[in-house]
Phi, psi and omega in degrees: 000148179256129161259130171250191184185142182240110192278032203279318195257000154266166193262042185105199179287295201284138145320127191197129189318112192064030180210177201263150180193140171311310173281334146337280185300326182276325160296313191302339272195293172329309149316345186231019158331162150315150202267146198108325149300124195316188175237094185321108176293313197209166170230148171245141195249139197283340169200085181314135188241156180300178170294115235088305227268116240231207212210093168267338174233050193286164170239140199212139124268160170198137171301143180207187182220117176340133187274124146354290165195172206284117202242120194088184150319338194292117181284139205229139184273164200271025141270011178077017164271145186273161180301097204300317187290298132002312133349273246259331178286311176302343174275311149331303179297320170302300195289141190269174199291005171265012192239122172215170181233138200244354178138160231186137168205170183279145202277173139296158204274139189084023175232113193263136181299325177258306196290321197269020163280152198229004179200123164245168167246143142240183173223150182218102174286129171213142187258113174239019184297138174313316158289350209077244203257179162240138183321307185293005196221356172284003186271338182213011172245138182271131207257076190256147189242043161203145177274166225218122180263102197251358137266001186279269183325290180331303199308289188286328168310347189283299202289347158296318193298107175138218159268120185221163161287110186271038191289010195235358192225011177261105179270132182320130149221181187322299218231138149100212210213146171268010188267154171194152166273102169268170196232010198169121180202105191225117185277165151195123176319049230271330167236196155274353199248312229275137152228165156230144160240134168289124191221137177208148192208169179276328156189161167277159174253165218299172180044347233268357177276324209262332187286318186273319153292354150308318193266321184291288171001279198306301176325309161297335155288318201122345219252029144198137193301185181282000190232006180263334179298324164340309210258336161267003172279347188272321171295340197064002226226115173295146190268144164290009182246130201221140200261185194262185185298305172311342175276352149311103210230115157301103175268337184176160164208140192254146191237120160337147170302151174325330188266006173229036151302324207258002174281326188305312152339300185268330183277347166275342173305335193272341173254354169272350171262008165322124163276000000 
C-alpha cells in the first residue's frame, strides 16, 4: 500500500494506546475489510516516521488471507483477493482527510516494507525570509530569522556522505546498529526565501534526518563552521541541534527487483538486529 499523510495532527506513525497515530487509523480503516478476510493484527510500515512529520510515499503491507468467496459489492479475483481498487476508495471513505492510502496491490513473493528496502527519501523545507513562513506552507516549512548559505551548508554536507557510524546524529537505543550509508544531502535554494535539501540513506536511525538539518542550519547562518558537523560526526556524542519536525517529509522508498527481495530481507534483518 502507498500512504501519504499530513503529520501535523498525530503523535506519529506507531500505534499508542490513546492517541491519534497514523497506523491506529489505518488498521482500524483495515478491520472493516470484507468480511471473511483475516483481520490485519499490526501492518509493517517502511519507516516510522515522528510526530509532526508527514509522508508523501509512505510504504505499508499487511498480511491478510484470501477470501474463501466472494462478499458484497466487492469483486473478488478467483485467488480470493478483492478488487484493490474499489479498496483502496473504501478505506478512504473511512480515513479522515489527513490521511490517504494512494494505491494497494498484491506484494511480490519476499516482500517486506521495511527490511526489503534498499533506500529511503526526504525532503526538509526551510524558510529564511525576514517574516517567516507564508501561511499556506507552516505545517511543513521550518521557519529561520538568519539568512542561509546552500554553499555553506553543501560545503559541510559532502564530508557526512557515505558510510559511517551515525551515533552523534541519532537518538540512542538499546538494540541495532548507528551505521548508515548516506548516499544523499543536497541543499537547494528553490525560491527567494524557500531552500530544500533531499537526504537519501539505505536507512535512518531515530531523529537522525531532523539531527543533520539541525547542524548544517548552524552552518548555514554562521554560527559554525564548515568542519564542525564533520567533528561531530567523528566524536560519537549527539548534539543538541535536532531541527523540529514539520519541516520534514517522506517522500519515497525504493526497492530491489523481485527476485532479490526476499535476500534483501533477510541481510537486512541480520544487520539491524546486530548488538
Amino acid at each position: 500500500m502507498d500512504v501519504s499523510y499530513d503529520g501535523t495532527d498525530f503523535s506519529g506513525w506507531a500505534r499508542q494506546p490513546g492517541r491519534r497515530t497514523v497506523q491506529g487509523l489505518l488498521e482500524e480503516a483495515l478491520r472493516k475489510q470484507p468480511p471473511g478476510a483475516s483481520v490485519p493484527k499490526s501492518v509493517v510500515v517502511a519507516g516510522r516516521t515522528d510526530a509532526g512529520v508527514h509522508a508523501t510515499g509512505q510504504v505499508v503491507h499487511v498480511d491478510v488471507v484470501p477470501l474463501a468467496e466472494p462478499s458484497g459489492r466487492i469483486p473478488v479475483s478467483p485467488e480470493g483477493i478483492p478488487d484493490l481498487t474499489r479498496m483502496v476508495g473504501r478505506w478512504n471513505r473511512l480515513l479522515p482527510g489527513d490521511v490517504r492510502v494512494l494505491g494497494a496491490r498484491v506484494a511480490p513473493d519476499g516482500f517486506d516494507a521495511r527490511f526489503s528496502a534498499i533506500r529511503r527519501h526526504y525532503r526538509y523545507r526551510v524558510s529564511d525570509a525576514p517574516w517567516g513562513v507564508d501561511p499556506l506552507r507552516r505545517h511543513d516549512t521550518l521557519a529561520w530569522n538568519r539568512p542561509l548559505s546552500t554553499d555553506a551548508m553543501n560545503a559541510a554536507a559532502a564530508d557526512l556522505l557515505g558510510l559511517h557510524d551515525f551515533a552523534a546524529y541519532c537518538k540512542q537505543r538499546e538494540t541495532g546498529t548507528t551505521i548508515r550509508e548516506l548516499q544523499r544531502l543536497e541543499w537547494e535554494r528553490v525560491d527567494e526565501h524557500l531552500l530544500e535539501v533531499r537526504v537519501s540513506a539505505d536507512a535512518f536511525c531515530h531523529s537522525m534526518v531532523r539531527s543533520l538539518v539541525g547542524v548544517l542550519l548552524l552552518v548555514g547562518d554562521g554560527r559554525r563552521t564548515d568542519e564542525w558537523p564533520s567533528k561531530v560526526l567523528e566524536s560519537g556524542i549527539r548534539d543538541s541541534a535536532v531541527a523540529p519536525a514539520h519541516g520534514l517529509t517522506l517522500l519515497g522508498v525504493d526497492y530491489p527487483p523481485d527476485e532479490e527481495l526476499a535476500a534483501r530481507a533477510e541481510q537486512t534483518r541480520n544487520v539491524r538486529t546486530a548488538p
